[in-house]
C-alpha positions in Angstrom: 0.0 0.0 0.0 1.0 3.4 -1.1 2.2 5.9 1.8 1.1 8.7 0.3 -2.4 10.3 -1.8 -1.0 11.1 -5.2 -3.2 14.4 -5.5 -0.9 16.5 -7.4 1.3 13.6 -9.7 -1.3 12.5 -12.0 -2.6 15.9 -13.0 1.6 16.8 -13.2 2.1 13.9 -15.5 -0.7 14.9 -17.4 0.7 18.2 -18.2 3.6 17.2 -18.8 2.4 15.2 -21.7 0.6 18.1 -23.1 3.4 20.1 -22.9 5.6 17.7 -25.0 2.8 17.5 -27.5 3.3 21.3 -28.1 7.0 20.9 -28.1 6.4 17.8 -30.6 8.9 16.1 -28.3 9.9 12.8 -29.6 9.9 10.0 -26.4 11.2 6.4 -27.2 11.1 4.4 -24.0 12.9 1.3 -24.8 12.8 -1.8 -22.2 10.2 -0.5 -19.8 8.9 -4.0 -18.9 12.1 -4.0 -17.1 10.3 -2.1 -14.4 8.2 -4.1 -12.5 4.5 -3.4 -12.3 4.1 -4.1 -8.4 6.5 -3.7 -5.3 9.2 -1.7 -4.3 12.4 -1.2 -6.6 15.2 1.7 -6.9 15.4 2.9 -10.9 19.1 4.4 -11.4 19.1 6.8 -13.9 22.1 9.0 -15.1 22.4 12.7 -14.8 22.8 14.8 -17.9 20.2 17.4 -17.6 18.0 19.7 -14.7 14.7 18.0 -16.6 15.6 14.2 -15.5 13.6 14.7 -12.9 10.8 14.9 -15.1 11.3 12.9 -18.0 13.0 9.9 -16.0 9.9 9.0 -14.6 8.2 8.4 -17.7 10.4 5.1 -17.8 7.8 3.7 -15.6 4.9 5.1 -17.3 3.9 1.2 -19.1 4.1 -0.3 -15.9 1.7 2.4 -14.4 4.2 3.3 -11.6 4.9 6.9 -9.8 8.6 7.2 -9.4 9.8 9.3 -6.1 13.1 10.9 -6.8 15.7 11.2 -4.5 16.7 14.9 -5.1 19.0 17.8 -3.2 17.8 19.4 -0.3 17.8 23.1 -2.4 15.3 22.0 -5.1 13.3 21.4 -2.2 13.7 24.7 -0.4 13.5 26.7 -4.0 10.6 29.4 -3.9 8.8 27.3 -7.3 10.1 23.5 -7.3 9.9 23.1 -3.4 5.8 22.6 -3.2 5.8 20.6 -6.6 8.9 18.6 -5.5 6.9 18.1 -1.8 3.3 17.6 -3.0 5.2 14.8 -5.6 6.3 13.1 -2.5 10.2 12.8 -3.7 12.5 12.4 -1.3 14.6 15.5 0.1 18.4 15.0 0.4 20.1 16.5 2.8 24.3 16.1 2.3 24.5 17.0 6.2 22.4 14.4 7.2 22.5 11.6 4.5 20.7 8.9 7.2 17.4 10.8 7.0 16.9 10.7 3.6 18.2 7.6 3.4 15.9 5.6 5.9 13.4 7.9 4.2 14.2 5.6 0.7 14.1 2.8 2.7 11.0 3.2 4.0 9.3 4.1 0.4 10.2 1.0 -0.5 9.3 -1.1 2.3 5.8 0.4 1.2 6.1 -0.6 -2.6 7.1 2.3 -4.1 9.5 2.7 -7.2 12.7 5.2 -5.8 14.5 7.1 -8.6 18.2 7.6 -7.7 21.1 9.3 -9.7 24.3 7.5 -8.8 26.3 10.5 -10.3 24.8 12.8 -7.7 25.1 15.4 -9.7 24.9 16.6 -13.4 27.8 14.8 -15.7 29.4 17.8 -18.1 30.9 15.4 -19.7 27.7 13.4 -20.7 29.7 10.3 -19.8 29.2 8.4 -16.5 30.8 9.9 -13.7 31.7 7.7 -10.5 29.0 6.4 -8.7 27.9 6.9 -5.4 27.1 3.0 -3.5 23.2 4.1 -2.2 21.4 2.5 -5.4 22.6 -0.6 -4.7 22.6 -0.3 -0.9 19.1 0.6 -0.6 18.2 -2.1 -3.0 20.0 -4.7 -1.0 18.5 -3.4 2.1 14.8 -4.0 1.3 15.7 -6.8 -0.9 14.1 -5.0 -4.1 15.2 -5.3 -7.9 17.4 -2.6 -9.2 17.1 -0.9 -12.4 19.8 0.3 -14.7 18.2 2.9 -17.3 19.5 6.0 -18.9 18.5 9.2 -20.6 19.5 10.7 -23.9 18.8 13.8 -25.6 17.5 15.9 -22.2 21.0 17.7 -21.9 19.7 19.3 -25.1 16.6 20.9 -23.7 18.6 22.1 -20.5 21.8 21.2 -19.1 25.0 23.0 -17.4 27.0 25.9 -19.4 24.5 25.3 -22.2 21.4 28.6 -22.8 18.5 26.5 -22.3 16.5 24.8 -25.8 12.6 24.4 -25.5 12.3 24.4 -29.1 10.5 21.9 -31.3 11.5 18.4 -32.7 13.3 17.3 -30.2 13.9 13.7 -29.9 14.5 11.6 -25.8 15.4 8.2 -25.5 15.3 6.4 -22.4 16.5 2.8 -22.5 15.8 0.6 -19.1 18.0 -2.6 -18.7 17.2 -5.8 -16.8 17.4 -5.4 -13.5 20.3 -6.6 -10.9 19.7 -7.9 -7.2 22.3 -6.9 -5.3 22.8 -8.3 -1.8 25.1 -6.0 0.0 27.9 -9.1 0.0 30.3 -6.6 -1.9 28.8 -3.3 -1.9 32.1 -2.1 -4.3 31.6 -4.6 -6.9 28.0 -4.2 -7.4 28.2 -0.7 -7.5 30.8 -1.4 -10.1 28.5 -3.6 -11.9 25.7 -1.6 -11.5 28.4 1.3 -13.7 29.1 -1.2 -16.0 25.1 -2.0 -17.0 24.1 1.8 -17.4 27.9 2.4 -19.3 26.4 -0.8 -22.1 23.4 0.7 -21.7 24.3 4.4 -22.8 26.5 3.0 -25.3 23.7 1.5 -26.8 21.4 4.7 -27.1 24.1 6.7 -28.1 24.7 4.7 -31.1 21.2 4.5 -32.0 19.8 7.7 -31.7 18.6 9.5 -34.5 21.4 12.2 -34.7 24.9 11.3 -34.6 27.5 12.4 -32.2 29.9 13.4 -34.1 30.9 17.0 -34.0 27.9 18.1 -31.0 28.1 20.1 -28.5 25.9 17.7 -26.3 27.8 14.2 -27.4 30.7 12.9 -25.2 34.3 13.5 -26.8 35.2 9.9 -26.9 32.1 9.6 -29.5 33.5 12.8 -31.5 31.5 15.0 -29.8 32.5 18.5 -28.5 31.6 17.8 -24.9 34.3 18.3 -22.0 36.5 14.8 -21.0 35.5 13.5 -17.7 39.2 14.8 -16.5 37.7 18.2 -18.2 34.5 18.4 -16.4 35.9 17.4 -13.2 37.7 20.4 -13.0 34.4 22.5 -14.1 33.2 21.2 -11.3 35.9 21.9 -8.5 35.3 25.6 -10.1 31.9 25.5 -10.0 32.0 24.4 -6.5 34.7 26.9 -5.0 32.1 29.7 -7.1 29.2 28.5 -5.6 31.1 28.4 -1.5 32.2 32.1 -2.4 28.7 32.7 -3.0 27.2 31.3 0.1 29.9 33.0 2.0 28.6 36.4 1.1 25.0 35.6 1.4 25.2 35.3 4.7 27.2 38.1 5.3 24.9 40.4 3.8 22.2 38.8 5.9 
């Protein structure tokens, strides 16, 4: 049994689809049995883009499930996402307090629900796989509950870090979902590895499918000829981005 009264998702999910019609946004799901239709399981997605909150969840959309997505504690205290984020009934992440949130996850699926969970933690500038954080298959082990490897393509174009923001039309979203694994805690490394290694074939596998080729794109990882930053690139991005972003907290509250 649900924990929650899903008041708010369904009508959310429904204008999300509407929007997309206007935006004659192309969505191929690919391997969506892969998420079961009943009980609890944790969906790990990868992070390329601020909407894979949104279109992540339509992975589960043929097996009629709500995903609740395990998301940073500032999306949840913004002025506009923190009511939708809360009346969604995702799952606030505090980095000070890690435990909460995480017996929070465990407790969703204890109840049946379907957790969503970037491993990456944060948004990959290099549109490749960055190292993985061990929850995904922790929390799976814990509740003894399938875990499911999928990953997004083609949302880093809509919006995505360093990049103005494109809402034009045409676009075209690919999510590919991957049998899942049942990790059992036994070696927490290796099946975090393992997990990596799925969503890595996985990726591969959309890339080289999708309608437009890499080659040459701003949005397309440089070992596929794209223009996008290394991994050893983006890492420092983010070290920068981090040191920008203390500075700015630091004066905040000095002006306060």
């Amino acid at each position: 049994m649900s924990l929650v009264r899903d008041l708010s998702y369904p009508a959310v999910v429904l204008a999300a689809k509407a929007s997309f019609k206007v935006l004659d946004l192309t969505i191929d799901v690919r391997g969506a049995e892969h998420i079961p239709r009943a009980g609890g399981a944790v969906l790990a997605l990868n992070h390329i883009s601020y909407v894979d909150f949104i279109l992540g969840g339509f992975s589960a959309q043929q097996s009629k499930r709500l995903v609740r997505f395990m998301a940073k504690r500032e999306l949840f205290t913004h002025r506009a996402a923190g009511p939708l984020m809360r009346s969604l009934h995702h799952i606030e992440v505090d980095r000070g307090d890690g435990l909460k949130s995480y017996a929070e996850a465990i407790r969703y699926l204890q109840a049946g629900e379907v957790v969503g969970i970037f491993p990456e933690a944060t948004i990959s500038r290099a549109m490749e796989l960055k190292e993985f954080k061990s929850g995904a298959p922790r929390l799976a082990a814990e509740v003894g509950v399938p875990l499911v490897p999928a990953v997004l393509w083609g949302t880093q174009r809509m919006l995505t870090k360093d990049h103005p923001r494109d809402f034009s039309r045409g676009h075209h979203v690919t999510i590919t979902v991957g049998e899942p694994l049942h990790p059992t805690a036994a070696r927490p490394v290796d099946e975090t590895a393992q997990l990596k290694s799925a969503m890595a074939a996985l990726l591969n596998e959309t890339i080289l499918h999708y309608p437009e080729k890499p080659e040459g794109q701003w949005w397309a990882p440089a070992s596929y000829g794209g223009t996008a930053p290394t991994l050893e690139e983006a890492s420092r991005l983010d070290v920068v981005e981090k040191r920008e972003r203390a500075k700015a907290f630091v004066v905040k509250e000095r002006q306060k």
